[in-house]
N, C-alpha and C positions, 0 to 999 in steps of 0.2 A: 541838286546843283550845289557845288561847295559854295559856300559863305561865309565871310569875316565878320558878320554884326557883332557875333558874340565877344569881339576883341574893340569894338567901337569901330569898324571900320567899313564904309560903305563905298565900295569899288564901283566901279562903273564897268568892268566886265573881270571876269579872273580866269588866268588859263595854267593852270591846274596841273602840277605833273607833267608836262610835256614832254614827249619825243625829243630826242636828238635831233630828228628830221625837223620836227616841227619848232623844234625852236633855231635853226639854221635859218628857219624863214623867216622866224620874225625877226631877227638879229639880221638878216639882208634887208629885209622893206624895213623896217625902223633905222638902215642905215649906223649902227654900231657900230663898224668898222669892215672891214674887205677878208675877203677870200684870198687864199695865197695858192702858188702852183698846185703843192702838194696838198691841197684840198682841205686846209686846214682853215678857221677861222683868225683873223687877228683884228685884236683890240687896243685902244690907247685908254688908261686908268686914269686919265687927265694928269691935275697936278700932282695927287700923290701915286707915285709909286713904290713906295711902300709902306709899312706901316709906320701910324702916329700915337707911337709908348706915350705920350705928355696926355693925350688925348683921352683914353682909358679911366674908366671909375667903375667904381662898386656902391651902391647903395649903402649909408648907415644906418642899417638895422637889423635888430634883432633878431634871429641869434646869429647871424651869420659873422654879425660885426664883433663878436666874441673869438672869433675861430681867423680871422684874416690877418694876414703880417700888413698892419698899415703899413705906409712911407710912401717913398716917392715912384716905387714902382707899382705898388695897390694904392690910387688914389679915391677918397673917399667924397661921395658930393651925399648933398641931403637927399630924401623921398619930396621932399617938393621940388626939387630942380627936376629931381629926374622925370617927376610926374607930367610938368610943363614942358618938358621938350616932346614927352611923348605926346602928350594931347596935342601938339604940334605939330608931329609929326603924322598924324592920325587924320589932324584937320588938311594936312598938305596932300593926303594920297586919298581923299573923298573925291569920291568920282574921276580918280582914273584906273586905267587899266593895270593890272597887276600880277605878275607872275609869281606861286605860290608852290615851293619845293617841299615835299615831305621826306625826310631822308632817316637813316640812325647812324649812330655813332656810337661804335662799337661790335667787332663781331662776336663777342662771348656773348650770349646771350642772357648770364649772369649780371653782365655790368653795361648790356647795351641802352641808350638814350634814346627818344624815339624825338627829333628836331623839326621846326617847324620855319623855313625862312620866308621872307615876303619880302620881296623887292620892286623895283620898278622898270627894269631893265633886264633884257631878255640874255645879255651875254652874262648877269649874277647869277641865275639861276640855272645858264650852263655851266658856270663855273660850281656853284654847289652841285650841280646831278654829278661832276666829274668826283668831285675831292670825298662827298662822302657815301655809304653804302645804301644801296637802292631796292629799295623795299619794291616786293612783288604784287605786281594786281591783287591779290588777295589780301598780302600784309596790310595794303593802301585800304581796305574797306572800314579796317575799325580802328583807322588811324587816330590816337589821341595825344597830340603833341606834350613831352617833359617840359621843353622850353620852346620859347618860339623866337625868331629874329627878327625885329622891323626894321630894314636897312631904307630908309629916305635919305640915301645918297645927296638930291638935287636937294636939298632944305639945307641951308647954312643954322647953326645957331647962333644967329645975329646978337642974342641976349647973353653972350658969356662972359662978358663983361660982367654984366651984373650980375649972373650968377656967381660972379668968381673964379671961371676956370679959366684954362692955357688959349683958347683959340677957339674959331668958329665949328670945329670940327667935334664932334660928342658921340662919345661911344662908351657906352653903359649897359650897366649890367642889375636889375634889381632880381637878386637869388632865390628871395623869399617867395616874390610872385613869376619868377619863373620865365623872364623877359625881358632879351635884351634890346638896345637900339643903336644903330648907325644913321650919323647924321653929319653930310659935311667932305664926305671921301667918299672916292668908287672905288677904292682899291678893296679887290676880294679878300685878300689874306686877313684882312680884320673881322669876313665873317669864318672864315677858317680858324683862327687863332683867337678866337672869342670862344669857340665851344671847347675849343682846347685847353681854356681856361678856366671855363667850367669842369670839364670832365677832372682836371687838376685841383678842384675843388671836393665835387662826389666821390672820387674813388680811395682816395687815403683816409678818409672817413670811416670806410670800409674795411680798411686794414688791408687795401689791394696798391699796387705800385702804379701810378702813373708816368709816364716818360717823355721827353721830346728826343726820341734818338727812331732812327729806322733799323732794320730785321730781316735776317735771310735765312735761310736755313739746308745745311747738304745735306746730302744722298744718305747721309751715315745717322741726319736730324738731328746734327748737330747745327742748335742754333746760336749767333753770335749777334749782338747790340750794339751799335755805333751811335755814341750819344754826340749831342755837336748843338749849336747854334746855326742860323742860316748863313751857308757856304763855307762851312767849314769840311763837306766831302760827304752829308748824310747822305742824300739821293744819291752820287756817284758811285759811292763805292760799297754799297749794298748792293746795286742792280749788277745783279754779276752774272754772265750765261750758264757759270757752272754752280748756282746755286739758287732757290726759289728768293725770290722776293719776301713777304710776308707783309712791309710796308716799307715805306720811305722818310715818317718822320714822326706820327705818335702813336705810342703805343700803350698796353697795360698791361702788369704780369702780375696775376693771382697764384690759386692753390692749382691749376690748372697747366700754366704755362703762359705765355706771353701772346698779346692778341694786336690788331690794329685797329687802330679807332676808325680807321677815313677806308679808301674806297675807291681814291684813285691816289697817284702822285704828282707834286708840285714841283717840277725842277727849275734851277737857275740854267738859264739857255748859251747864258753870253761866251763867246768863245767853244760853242759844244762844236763837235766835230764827229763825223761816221766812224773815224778812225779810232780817234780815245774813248768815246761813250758813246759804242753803235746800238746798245739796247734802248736808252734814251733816243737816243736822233731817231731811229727806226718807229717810235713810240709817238712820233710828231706824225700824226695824220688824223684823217677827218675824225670829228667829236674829238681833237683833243682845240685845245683855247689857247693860245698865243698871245702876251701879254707886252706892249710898250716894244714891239722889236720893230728892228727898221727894213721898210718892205721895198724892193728896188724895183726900176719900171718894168722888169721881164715879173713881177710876183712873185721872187724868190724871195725868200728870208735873209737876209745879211746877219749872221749869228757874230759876227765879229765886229758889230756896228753897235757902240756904246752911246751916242749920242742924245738918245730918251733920258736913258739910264745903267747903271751897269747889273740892276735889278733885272734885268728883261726875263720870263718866266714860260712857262709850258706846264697847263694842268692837263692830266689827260687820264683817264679811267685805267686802274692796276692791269686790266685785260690788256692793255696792247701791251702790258712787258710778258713777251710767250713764257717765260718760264716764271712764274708767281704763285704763290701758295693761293689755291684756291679757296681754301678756308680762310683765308686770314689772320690760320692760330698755329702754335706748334709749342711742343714740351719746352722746359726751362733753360736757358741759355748755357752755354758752355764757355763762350767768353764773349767779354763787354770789352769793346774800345771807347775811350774817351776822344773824342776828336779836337785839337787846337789848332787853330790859325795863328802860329804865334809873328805877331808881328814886328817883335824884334828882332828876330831871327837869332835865337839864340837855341831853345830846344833841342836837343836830337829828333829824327824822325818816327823814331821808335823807342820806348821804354818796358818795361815790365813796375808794374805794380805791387807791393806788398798789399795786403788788407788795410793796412792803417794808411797808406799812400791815395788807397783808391779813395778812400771816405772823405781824406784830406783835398785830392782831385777833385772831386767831385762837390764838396762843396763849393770849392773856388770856384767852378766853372770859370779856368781862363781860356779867353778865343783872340779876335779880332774882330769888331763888328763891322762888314764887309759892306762898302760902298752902295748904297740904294737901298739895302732889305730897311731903314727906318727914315723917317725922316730928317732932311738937313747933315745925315752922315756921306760924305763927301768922299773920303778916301778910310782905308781899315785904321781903326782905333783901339790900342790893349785898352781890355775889358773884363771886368771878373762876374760873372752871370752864374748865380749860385741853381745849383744842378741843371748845367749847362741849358737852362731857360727861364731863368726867373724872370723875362715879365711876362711868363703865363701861368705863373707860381702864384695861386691866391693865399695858400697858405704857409706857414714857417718853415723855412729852407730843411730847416734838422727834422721836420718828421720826412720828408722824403728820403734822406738821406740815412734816418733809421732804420726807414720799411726797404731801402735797397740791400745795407749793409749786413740784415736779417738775413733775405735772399742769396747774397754770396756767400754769405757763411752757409746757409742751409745746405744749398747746392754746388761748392764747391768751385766756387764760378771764379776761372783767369782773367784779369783786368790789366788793361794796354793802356799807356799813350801816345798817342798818334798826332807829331806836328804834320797837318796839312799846309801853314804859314811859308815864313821865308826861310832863304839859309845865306851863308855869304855876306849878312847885313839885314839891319829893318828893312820896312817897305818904301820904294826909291831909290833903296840902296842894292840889296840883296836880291833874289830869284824865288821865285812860290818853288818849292817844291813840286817836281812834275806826277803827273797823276801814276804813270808807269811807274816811279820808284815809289810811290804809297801805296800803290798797291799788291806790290813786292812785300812792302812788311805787314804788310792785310795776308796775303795771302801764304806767307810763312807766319803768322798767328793761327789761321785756319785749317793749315796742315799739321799744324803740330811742332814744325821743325822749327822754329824760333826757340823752342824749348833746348836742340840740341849745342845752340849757338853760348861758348863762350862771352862771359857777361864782363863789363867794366862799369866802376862806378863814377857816374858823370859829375862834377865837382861841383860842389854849392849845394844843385839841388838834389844827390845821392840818390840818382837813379839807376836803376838797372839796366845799359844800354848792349846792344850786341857788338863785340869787334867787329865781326864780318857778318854779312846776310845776304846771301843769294838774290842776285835780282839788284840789289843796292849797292851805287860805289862809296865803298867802303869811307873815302875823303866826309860824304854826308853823314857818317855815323858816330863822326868828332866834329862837332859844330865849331870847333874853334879853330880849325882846321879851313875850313872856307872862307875864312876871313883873311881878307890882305891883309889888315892891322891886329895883331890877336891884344895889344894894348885897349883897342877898342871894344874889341870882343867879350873883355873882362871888365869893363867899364857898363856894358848894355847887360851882360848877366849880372853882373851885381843889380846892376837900377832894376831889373826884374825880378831878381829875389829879394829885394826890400817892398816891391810891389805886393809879391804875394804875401808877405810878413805881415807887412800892415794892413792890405783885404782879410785876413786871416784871424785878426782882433776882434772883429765884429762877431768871433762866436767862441770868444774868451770864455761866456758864459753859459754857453749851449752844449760845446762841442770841444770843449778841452782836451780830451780825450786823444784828440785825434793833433795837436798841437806838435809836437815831435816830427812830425812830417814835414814842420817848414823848410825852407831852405837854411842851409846852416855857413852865414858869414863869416 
């Protein structure tokens, strides 16, 4: 019979692995939330639905505490605090019942993690069986967990006060012993983007590439990266019917090629549609998880129904997108997209990159950080997230940025930028870009043919933009063009090239090199 003692924890019964089926039932009689027509489960994440960046620590100690980029997005607490929430948390799950997921993280099996979650709640550990890869009744015999997660969602940490930290909510990470804890939030994505954090930790250690971008790859294997924050178009516009999947949002590329960490995908639901993303909507069925959407009295989904949040989510196993790489691996990329939500609307929708542009991109990671994916973010906010996911970046921005800019040189790899943001104006003023015209310049990168397109250089920030490109009207490929007032247009690109000017100083000292790339006033 499996057992926790060895971790301090004495359950009152543990159900172990479970069935899809079987945990449908316990997620109905424990009452977690409803069944919807299409035979899916949905859940409400209470109050957060999304994740809590402020909330996040790492352990100070040795030697990890040698290797981490302190500041405000790696926050550090003591080994006594962390020690006390856990015995807490330990004392709060004695003698109850416990659902207990054995999963990995990682298909290469060079750089794979073997994870250990422990939750309290039947719909967490459907949510883990979906997101990461599922070890087979045999793998499951001498199962010995890397890390393990103790998520005691229902336990506040009432003491963080006098610990010192931001709020009741505590989610920690101590590296050395190998285990992390959630306390305080239901929201999954924190045990998601906790081990994504980790793996962001192990694998550049290694001298292998970690990533938060998703992976497809064509008929020809040729594979392309689209790196991005969340909602800036990762999950959209990778699932593509005329190209395998590989994943939808983290991944790691060695001497091997590029692999995916997870096991299933996470998509943002709000506004999805049969019509614009039928491999996603099609992908919405039983065993996949429904997260904060609103469910009308017939049990349909209202995907157009923002009122929880504009976060509303769908995890659901790589299998139901039919065309996915079955392995989860494939040879070295042929081109990377950087993806932006720029929310000035100033971008073109399309650029071409130099080498020294991409490195310069790429550290900046600018996006928009999109209404719900964090907490207290209300509407999209310019943001600069160094290699477009620093806060799951444990370590310093410029080694990843190293071990990337190695790989495109090695492999000879084309780099995009991709506004998925506004045009016409910022956000309330301007239009998001529609997903048909993104993926017009997606897929003249993927062909080849963006290559045969006449280039113009877009002013200030001396990009390589197309005049024309099939599929896109031509008015969005001069952004200053969809502006009523172009006075204003020139007033919001300046205040964003001094934006990235001054995000840009913070690696005076690291990253000079790559300085020449700013925008030029």
């Amino acid at each position: 019979m499996f057992m926790l003692e060895s971790i301090g924890i004495k359950a009152k019964e543990i159900f172990y692995n479970l069935s899809y089926d079987e945990l449908r039932e316990h997620e109905i009689k424990c009452h977690e939330g409803e069944v919807c027509q299409n035979d899916t489960f949905a859940v409400d994440t209470g109050v957060f639905t999304g994740r809590s960046p402020k909330d996040k620590y790492f352990v100070n100690s040795y030697p990890s505490n040698e290797k981490i980029a302190w500041g405000n997005v790696n926050r550090a607490c003591t080994k006594e605090i962390f020690n006390d929430n856990l015995r807490r948390a330990k004392e709060f799950l004695n003698d109850k019942s416990l659902y207990v997921m054995d999963v990995f993280c990682g298909a290469s099996l060079a750089s794979r993690k073997k994870v250990r979650f422990i939750t309290q709640i039947a719909w967490q550990a459907h949510f883990v069986k979906n997101m990461f890869i599922r070890p087979s009744e045999e793998e499951l015999k001498d199962f010995k967990p890397d890390f393990t997660i103790i998520n005691a969602c229902k336990l506040k940490n009432e003491l963080y006060k006098m610990h010192d930290l931001n709020s009741d909510v505590f989610v920690g990470f101590d590296i050395e012993n190998n285990i992390g804890l959630i306390l305080g939030t239901w929201y999954g994505g924190e045990m998601k983007k906790g081990i994504f954090s980790m793996m962001n930790y192990w694998l550049p250690l290694q001298g292998k590439m970690s990533m938060h971008c998703s992976a497809n790859v064509g008929k020809n294997n040729d594979v392309c990266l689209f790196f991005g924050l969340s909602g800036t178009g990762k999950t959209t516009l990778s699932t593509d019917a005329n190209r395998a999947l590989i994943g939808d949002d983290e991944h790691g590329w060695d001497e091997n090629g590029v692999f995916n960490f997870e096991g299933g995908c996470y998509a943002k639901c709000i506004n999805l549609s049969e019509e614009n993303e039928p491999e996603i909507y099609n992908a919405i069925r039983r065993n996949a998880l429904l997260e904060n959407v609103v469910i009308t009295c017939s049990g349909d989904v209202d995907f157009c129904d923002a009122s929880k949040t504009e976060n509303t989510r769908v995890s659901y196993p790589i299998e139901h997108i039919e065309n996915h790489q079955k392995s989860l691996q494939a040879g070295h990329p042929s081109n990377i997209i950087f993806l932006c939500a720029d929310a000035f609307g100033v971008l073109p929708p399309v650029s071409k990159l130099t080498n020294k542009q991409a490195m310069y991109y790429f550290l900046s990671g600018y996006t928009a950080k999109v209404a719900g994916t964090e907490r207290g973010v209300k509407e999209p906010i310019a943001t600069f997230s160094a290699c477009f996911g620093e806060p799951f970046m444990p370590l310093n921005p410029t080694l990843y940025a190293e071990l990337l800019g190695k790989k495109i040189k090695e492999h000879n790899v084309n780099v995009y930028l991709v506004n998925t943001g506004w045009s016409g104006g910022g956000f309330g003023v301007g239009a998001r870009m529609s997903i048909k015209a993104t993926r017009a310049c997606v897929n003249a990168i993927l062909d080849g043919s963006i290559n045969n397109c006449e280039f113009y250089n877009f002013d200030v920030f001396n990009l390589a933009t197309p005049k024309e490109l099939k599929g896109v009207d031509t008015k969005l490929l001069y952004p200053n063009k969809t502006w009523e007032n172009e006075a204003e247009f020139i007033k919001a690109r300046n205040k964003l090239a001094s934006m990235f000017i001054e995000n840009f100083k913070r690696y005076a000292n690291s990253a000079k090199e790559f300085e020449d790339a700013n925008p030029k006033l």
